[in-house]
N, C-alpha and C positions, 0 to 999 in steps of 0.2 A: 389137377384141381377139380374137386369133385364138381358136379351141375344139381340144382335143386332138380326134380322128377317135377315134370307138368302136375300142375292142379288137375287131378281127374275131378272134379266138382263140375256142374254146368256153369256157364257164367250166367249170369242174370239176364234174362232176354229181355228187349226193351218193349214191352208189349203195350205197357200207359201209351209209350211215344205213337206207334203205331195207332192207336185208338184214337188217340187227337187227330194225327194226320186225317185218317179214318172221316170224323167229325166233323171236320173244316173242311173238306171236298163235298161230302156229304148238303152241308150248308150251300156252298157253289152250286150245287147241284138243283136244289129245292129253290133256292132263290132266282133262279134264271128258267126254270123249268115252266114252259107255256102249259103243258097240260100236266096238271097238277096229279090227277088220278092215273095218267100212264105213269109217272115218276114214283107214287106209290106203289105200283103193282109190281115195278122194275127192283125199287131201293130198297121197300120197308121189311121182305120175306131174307134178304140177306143182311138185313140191320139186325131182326129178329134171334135171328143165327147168333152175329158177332156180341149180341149183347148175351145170350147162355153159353159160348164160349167164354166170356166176360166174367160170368157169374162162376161156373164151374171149373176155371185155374187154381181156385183154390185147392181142388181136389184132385184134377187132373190136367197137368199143364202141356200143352203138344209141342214136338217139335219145332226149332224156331223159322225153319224153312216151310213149314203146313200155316204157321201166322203171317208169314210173308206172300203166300202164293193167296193165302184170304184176301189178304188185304189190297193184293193185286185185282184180284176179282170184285171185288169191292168199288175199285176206280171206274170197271169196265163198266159197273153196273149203272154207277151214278153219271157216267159220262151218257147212256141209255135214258137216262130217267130225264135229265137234262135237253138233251137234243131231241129225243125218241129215237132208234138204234138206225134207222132207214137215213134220218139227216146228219147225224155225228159226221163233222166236218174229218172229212178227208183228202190228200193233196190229190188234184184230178191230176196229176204228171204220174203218180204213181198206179194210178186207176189203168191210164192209157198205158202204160209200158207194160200191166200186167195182161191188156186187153181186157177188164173188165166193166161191164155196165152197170153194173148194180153195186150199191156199198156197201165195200165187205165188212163193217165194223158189226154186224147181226152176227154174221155168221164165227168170225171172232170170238163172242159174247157166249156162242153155242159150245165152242171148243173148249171155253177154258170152265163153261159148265158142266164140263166132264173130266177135265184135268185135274182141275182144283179138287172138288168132292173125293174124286181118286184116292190122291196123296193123304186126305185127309181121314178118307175110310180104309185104309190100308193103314193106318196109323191102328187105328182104334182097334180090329183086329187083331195088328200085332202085337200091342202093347195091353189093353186091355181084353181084350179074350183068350191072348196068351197063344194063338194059331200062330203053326209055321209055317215061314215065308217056302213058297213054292204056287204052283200051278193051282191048289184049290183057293187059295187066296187071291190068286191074280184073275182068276174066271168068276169068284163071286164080284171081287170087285166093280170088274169091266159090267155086270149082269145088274148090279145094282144100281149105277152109274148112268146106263142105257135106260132103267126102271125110274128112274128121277127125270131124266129129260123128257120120257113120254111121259110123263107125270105134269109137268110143266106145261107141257103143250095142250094135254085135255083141260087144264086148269086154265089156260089163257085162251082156249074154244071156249067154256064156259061162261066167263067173263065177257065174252065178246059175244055169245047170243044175248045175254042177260042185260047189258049195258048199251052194245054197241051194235046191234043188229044191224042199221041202214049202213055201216063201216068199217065191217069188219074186216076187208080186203086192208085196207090204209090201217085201220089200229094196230092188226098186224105185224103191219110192216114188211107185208109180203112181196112189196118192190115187181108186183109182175110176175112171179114165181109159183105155179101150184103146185111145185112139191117144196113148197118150203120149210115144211114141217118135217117132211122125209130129211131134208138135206139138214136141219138142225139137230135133231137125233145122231144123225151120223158124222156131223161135228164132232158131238159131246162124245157120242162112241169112241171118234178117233182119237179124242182128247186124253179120254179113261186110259185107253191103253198105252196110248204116247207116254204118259205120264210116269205110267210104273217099267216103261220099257228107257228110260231115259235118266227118268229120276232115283231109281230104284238103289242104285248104291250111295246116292247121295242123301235118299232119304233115310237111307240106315244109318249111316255118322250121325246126319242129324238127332236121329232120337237116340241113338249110345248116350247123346249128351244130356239126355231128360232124365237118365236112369241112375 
């Protein structure tokens, strides 16, 4: 008895859905949010983002695993802008069993500042610049990735002479740490290459399916 062949078609990624969700944490976030301009500086440069992603599906639609791993980063962001990243509640059982003092949801925040952009410039790369997968892709990547986090962090110095001079330690949220800047860079670094070292065959199925 013969079998119909799979639909080589994409199926329809549910990306509306995803943007509500998006929206309504979003909201949680700004509503409970004590300082309103940390939560800004946190939410509104990856809201910015999702809304020209938003705008630009019509021309070029990514992978459904690059809007999933957004929209993850998206949560982490608003959960930051909401608590600010130093108080984001975390179980102190797991703090102690890890032996740590400090709350690792910053540095979290920093990993998947490098993981996510990864999956998502590796996309664009390979699908629109038409490069092939191999070593100068994955070293621009990792090089770009690392260039965005120290990006990030001269931009939140900036901000915090400008705005927050007598507090910058606490706006921060350097928890005590002067290399904290070093150690969030090399989050996002270890995040960049995690990403394409883990995700890398999974992100190719993924976009077979866009094509």
């Amino acid at each position: 008895m013969p079998t119909s062949a799979p639909d080589p078609r994409p199926r329809p990624w549910r990306f509306p859905g995803l943007m509500l969700l998006c929206a309504a944490i979003a909201t949680w976030s700004f509503a409970g949010a004590r300082d309103k301009p940390t939560w800004a500086f946190e939410v509104l440069p990856l809201t910015a983002v999702m809304v020209v992603f938003a705008i630009r599906r019509r021309w070029f639609r990514f992978s459904a695993l690059a809007y999933v791993l957004l929209a993850w980063f998206f949560v982490i962001q608003c959960l930051g802008g909401r608590y600010t990243f130093a108080e984001v509640p975390f179980p102190r059982a797991v703090l102690d069993a890890l032996g740590l003092e400090r709350n690792p949801v910053d540095r979290i925040g920093h990993f998947f500042q490098g993981f996510v952009p990864a999956i998502l410039l590796r996309e664009w790369l390979l699908r629109r610049r038409a490069m092939a997968p191999g070593g100068t892709v994955f070293w621009l990547v990792t090089g770009c990735c690392l260039a965005f986090s120290a990006s990030y962090e001269l931009l939140e110095m900036a901000v915090v002479l400008v705005f927050y001079s007598d507090a910058g330690p606490d706006w921060l949220g350097m928890q005590g740490d002067p290399w904290d800047a070093q150690w969030d860079m090399t989050m996002a670094l270890s995040g960049a290459v995690l990403a394409q070292l883990l995700l890398g065959r999974l992100h190719d199925r993924s976009m077979r399916r866009c094509r």
